[in-house]
N, C-alpha and C positions, 0 to 999 in steps of 0.2 A: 092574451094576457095584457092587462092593462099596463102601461111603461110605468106609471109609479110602482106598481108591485114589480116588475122586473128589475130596475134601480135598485130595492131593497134587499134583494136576493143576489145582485152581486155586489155588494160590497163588503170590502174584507180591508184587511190593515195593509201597508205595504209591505210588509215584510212574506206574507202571506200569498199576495198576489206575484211576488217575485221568487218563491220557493221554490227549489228544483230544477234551477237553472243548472245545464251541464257544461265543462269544458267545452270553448268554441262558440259558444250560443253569440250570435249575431242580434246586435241590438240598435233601437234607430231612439234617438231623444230629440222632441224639442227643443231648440234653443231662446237666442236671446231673450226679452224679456215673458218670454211663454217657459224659461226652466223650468220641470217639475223636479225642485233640488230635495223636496220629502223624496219621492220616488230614486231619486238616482241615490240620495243617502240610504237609502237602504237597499238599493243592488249591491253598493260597496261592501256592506255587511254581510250580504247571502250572497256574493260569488264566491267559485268555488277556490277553493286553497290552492286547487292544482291546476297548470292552465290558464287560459286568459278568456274571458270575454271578449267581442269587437263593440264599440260602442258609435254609431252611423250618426253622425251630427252635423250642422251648422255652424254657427257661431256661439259659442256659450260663453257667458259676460262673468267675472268675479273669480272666486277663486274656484279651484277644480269640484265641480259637485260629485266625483266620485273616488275622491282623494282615500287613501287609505295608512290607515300610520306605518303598517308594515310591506312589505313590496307590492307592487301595482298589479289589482288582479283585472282590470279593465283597462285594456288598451284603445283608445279615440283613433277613430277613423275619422278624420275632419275634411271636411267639404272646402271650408273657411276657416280658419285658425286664427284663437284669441288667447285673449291673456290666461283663460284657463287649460292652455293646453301649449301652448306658442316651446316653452321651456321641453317637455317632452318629446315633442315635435323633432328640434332640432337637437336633442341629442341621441335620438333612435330609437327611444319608447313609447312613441306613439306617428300615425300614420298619418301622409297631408295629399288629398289625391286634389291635383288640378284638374277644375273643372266650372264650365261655364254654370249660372247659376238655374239658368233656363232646362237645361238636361238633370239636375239633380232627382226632379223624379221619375224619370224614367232609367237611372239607375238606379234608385231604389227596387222600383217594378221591377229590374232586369236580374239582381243581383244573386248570384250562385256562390253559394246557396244563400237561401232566400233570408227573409227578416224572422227571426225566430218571434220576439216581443218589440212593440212601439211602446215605449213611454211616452205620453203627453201631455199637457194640461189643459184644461178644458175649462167654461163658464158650469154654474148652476144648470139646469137644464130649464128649456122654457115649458109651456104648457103644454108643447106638443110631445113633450121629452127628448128634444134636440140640444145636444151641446155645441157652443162653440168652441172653436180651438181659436177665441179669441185675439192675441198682438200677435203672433205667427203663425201662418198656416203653411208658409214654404211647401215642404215637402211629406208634412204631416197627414193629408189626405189618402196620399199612394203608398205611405206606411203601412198606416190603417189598413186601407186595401186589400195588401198581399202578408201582413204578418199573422203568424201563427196565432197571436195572444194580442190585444190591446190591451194595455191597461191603461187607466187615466185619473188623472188627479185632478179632483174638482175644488176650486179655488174660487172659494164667492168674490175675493178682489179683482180675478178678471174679467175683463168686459165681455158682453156679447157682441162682436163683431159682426157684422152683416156682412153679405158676399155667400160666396161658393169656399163655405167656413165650418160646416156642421158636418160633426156625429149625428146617431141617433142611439138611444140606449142601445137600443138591440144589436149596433155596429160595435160594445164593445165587448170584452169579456169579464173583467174587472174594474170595480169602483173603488177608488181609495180619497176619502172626502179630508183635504187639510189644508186648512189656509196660511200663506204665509206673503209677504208683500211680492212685489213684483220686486225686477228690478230695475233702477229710474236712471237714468241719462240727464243732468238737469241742463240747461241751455247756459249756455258763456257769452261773455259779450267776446265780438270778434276784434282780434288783433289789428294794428294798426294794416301788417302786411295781405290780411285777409278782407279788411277795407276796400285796399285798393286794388287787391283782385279783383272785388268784386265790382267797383267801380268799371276795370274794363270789360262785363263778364255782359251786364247789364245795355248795354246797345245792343248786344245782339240777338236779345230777346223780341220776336214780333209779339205785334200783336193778339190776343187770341192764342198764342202759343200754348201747348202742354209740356209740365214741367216733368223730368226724371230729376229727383234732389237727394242727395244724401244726407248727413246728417255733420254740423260741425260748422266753424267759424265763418267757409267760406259762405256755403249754402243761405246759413241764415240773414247775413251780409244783403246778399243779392235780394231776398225776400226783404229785408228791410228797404233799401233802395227802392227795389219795385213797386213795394207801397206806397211811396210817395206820387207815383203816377196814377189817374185814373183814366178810367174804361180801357183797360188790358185785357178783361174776360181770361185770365187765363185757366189750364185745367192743370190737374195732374194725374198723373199715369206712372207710380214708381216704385220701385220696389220695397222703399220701405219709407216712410212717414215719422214726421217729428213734430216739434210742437212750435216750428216756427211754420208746418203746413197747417196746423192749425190757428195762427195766428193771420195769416194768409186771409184763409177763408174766414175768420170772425173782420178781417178788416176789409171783405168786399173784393178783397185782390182778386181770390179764386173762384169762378163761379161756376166753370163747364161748360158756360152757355157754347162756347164754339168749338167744342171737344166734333171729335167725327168719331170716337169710339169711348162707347159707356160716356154716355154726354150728362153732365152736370154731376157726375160723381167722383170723388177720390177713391182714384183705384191704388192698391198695395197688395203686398203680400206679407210684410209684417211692420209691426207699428212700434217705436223705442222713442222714448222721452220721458216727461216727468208725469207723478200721477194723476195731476192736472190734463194731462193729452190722454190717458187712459181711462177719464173718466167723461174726457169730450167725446170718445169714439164709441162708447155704449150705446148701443141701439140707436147709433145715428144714420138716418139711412141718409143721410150724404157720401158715407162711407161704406168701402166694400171691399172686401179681404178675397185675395182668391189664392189658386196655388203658385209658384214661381214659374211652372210652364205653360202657364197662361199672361203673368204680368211680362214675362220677361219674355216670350215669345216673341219672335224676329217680325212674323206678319201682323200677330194683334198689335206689339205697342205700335211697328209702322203705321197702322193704319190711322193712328193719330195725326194728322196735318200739322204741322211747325212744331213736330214734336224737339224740343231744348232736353238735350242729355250733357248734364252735369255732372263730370268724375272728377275722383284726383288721382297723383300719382307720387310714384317716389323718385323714381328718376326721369329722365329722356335725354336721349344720345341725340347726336347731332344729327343723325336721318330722319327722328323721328319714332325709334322705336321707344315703346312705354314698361317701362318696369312701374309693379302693381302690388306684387304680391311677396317681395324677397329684398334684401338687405344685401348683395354678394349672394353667397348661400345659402344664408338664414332669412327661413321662410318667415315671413310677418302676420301677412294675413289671407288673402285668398282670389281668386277672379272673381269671388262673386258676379255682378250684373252689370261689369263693367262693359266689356263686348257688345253683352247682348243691348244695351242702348245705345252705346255708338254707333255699331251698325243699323237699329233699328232706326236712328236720328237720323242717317246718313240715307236711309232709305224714303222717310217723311216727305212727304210733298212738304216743301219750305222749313225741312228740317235742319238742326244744328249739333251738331255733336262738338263738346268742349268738353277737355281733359285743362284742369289750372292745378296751378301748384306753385310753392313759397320758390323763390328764383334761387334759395340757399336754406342747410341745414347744420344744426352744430356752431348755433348761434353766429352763423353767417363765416364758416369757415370752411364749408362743403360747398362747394356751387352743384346743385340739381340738373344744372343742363350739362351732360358730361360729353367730351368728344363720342367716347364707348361705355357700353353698360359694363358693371364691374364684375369681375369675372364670377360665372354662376349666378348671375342677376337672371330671374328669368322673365321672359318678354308677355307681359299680359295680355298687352293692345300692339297690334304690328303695325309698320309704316307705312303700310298701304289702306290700313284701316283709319288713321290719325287724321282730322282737318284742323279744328282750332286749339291752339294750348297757350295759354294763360297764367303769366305771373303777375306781379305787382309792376312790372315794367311794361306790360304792354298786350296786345292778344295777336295771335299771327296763324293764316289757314294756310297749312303745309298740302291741305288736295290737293295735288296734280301736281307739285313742283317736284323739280328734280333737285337730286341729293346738293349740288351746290347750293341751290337755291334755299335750299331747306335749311341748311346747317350756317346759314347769312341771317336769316329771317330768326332761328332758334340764338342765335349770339347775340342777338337784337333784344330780347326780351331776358336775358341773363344777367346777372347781378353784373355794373360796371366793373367791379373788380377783380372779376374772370371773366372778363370779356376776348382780351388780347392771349392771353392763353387758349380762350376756344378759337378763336382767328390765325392761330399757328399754335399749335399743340404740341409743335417741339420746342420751345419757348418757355413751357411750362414746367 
C-alpha cells in the first residue's frame, strides 16, 4: 500500500483516536516545545469520570495541557517538572520520579505495565512518508516502540529535524492533523550577575572544545564572549539547543571541525527557543536530533575530547554537594542531564565539567553557597562527582580536595556578605 493512501486511512479527529481509554491506561506525551496540546486537550475531555489516567512526560512548558475544570482525571508522572505541573507535584496530585535524563528511555521500554498510548507531535511527512518528531525526540522513539497505540499530531509549524528523529506512517496508528504554534522561549539579554559569570566561565574553554549548553542568561553570556575570539572551532554535543547555538554557528563560532564524535554537526535531543531557531533547524543537516540515551550517554558524549559541560544549580554546601532539582522539599525541576554531562566532561580527554550559579538569591538575601543543604534539599550532582563551580565572584575546581579545602575555596567565591558566616557558622 502506497504511504500516502495509508496516511489517509488513518486519520481521524482526536477525540476519536483517544476513545476508549480505560481506568489506569498509562500514557507517555511529548513535551517542551514538541506539546501536542490539541491531543492532550482532548484526552482531558475523554478520560474517564472514574479513576485516573498516568500521563509519562518531560518537561511541559505553559499551563497544564490536560487541566480539567472539575477534579483531575489525569495524573503526571514527570521525569522533569515544570511550571505545568510543579503546583501538583508538590501537593500530592501528581508524581516526580528522579531520574538521570539518559535512562529515561529505557524506563519507558522497561515499564510495568507498559505504555498503553504515545501522544506526539510530529512534522508533515516527507516523500518517503516519514515524519519527524521534530524540537524533541527524548524519549519519544522508545515510546513509539513499545506502546500499544501511537497517535500523532501533525503540525505543519514543526520543523523537520534531521537525526535518528523519524516515524514512518506505518509506525503509527493514528493521524490527527492540527496546527497550532509551537511554544517559543525568546532570548533575554543576561544580567549584569550572569556577565560575570560568564566572564569567569570563558578561560576555561580550550580550544576546539565541544560545548553541553543549556539554555538562559548564563549560557548565552559565554557564547557571546566567545564570539569575540576567533579560530575556536568549537562543537556541540547537548541536550538541548537554543538560539544563542544558533547564533554560534551563523557567527563562525561553531563549526565541528575538531568534534571526535559526529564531527561537524550539532547534536541534540530537543531544540527550545524562538521561532526564528525553529525555522533555522528545518532540514538543516548541520543538525541532528537523536534520543536522550544516545545524546546523553556517559560513552558517546565522552567520546567527545574537551568536551565543556555547562550546568547550573540552586544550591551548594560547603563540601561540594549540588542541589539541582528541590527548594527544601519542594521539588522545582528535575535531574535532567545534569549528571550525565559532568561525569561525561569529567571523563573527556581535556574535558571540563562546570556547575555556575548567582553567589545569592532573594534579591541578594539568600547566599547559594550554604554551610549544609536545607533540610529535604535533594542532592543532584554529589561531591565526588563536582570539579568547577562558578559565581560572579570567581571559579574554583573542588577535584580532589578535601572537605577543608573545599569549603575555603567555596567561601571564596560567595557573596562578601556571607562570607564570615560560612567561615564560622556559628557566627551566623
Amino acid at each position: 500500500m502506497p504511504w500516502q493512501t495509508e496516511y489517509r486511512s488513518k486519520l481521524t479527529t482526536a477525540r476519536q483516536a483517544l476513545a476508549g481509554l480505560r481506568p489506569g491506561a498509562r500514557l507517555y506525551i511529548s513535551g517542551n516545545s514538541a506539546t501536542p496540546r490539541h491531543l492532550a486537550e482532548a484526552l482531558a475531555e475523554v478520560a474517564p469520570l472514574e479513576g485516573e489516567l498516568s500521563l509519562g512526560h518531560v518537561l511541559l512548558l505553559g499551563s497544564d495541557p490536560v487541566a480539567t475544570r472539575d477534579h483531575p482525571r489525569v495524573r503526571h508522572n514527570a521525569w522533569f517538572v515544570g511550571p505545568a505541573d510543579r503546583a501538583q507535584v508538590n501537593d500530592g496530585r501528581a508524581d516526580y520520579v528522579p531520574c538521570h535524563l539518559s535512562e529515561i528511555p529505557r524506563l519507558v521500554r522497561q515499564a510495568r505495565p507498559g505504555v498503553d498510548v504515545a501522544l506526539l507531535t510530529v512534522s508533515p511527512p516527507d516523500k518517503h512518508g516519514f515524519l519527524s518528531l521534530g524540537t524533541e525526540v527524548m524519549a519519544s522513539l522508545a515510546a513509539a516502540e513499545v506502546a500499544k497505540k501511537v497517535v500523532v499530531q501533525v503540525n505543519s509549524r514543526m520543523p523537520r529535524v534531521l537525526g535518528n528523529s523519524f516515524l514512518h506512517v506505518s509506525q503509527v496508528d493514528a493521524i490527527v492533523e492540527c496546527d497550532e504554534p509551537l511554544p517559543e522561549l525568546a532570548p533575554r539579554e543576561a544580567s549584569e550577575v550572569e556577565q560575570a559569570i560568564a566572564r569567569h566561565i570563558v578561560p576555561l574553554v580550550p580550544r576546539g572544545a565541544t560545548m553541553q549548553l543549556g539554555i538562559g542568561g548564563v549560557p548565552d553570556a559565554v557564547i557571546s564572549l566567545l564570539c569575540e575570539q576567533e579560530g575556536l572551532d568549537l562543537g556541540v554535543h547537548s541536550e538541548m539547543i537554543s538560539d544563542g547555538v544558533m547564533r554560534a554557528v551563523e557567527a563562525g563560532l561553531v563549526t565541528g571541525a575538531r568534534k571526535t564524535r559526529h564531527r561537524r554537526k550539532v547534536v541534540t535531543t530537543f531544540v527550545l527557543g524562538s521561532r526564528e531557531l525553529y525555522d533555522w533547524v528545518h532540514d538543516n543537516s548541520a543538525v541532528e536530533a537523536h534520543p536522550c540515551d544516545h545524546t546523553n550517554d556517559l560513552v558517546v558524549a565522552s567520546s567527545n575530547d574537551r568536551l565543556v559541560a555547562l550546568n547550573s544549580a540552586i544550591s551548594v554546601d560547603l563540601s561540594g554537594q549540588v542541589c539541582s532539582d528541590s527548594m527544601g522539599q519542594r521539588i522545582y525541576s528535575g535531574f535532567g542531564g545534569q549528571v550525565d554531562f559532568i561525569r561525561a566532561a569529567a571523563r573527556s580527554e581535556g574535558g571540563v565539567p562546570i556547575l555556575a550559579l548567582p553567589s545569592t538569591a532573594k534579591g541578594g538575601t539568600v547566599s547559594r553557597i550554604v554551610p549544609t543543604l536545607a533540610p529535604g534539599a535533594g542532592v543532584v550532582t554529589s561531591r565526588a562527582d563536582v570539579h568547577w563551580i562558578v559565581t560572579e565572584y570567581g571559579a574554583v575546581n573542588l577535584y580532589g580536595r578535601p572537605l577543608r579545602e573545599r569549603a575555603e575555596l567555596l567561601t571564596s567565591i560567595a557573596h562578601p556578605d556571607f562570607r564570615a558566616s560560612l567561615s564560622d557558622p556559628g557566627a551566623a
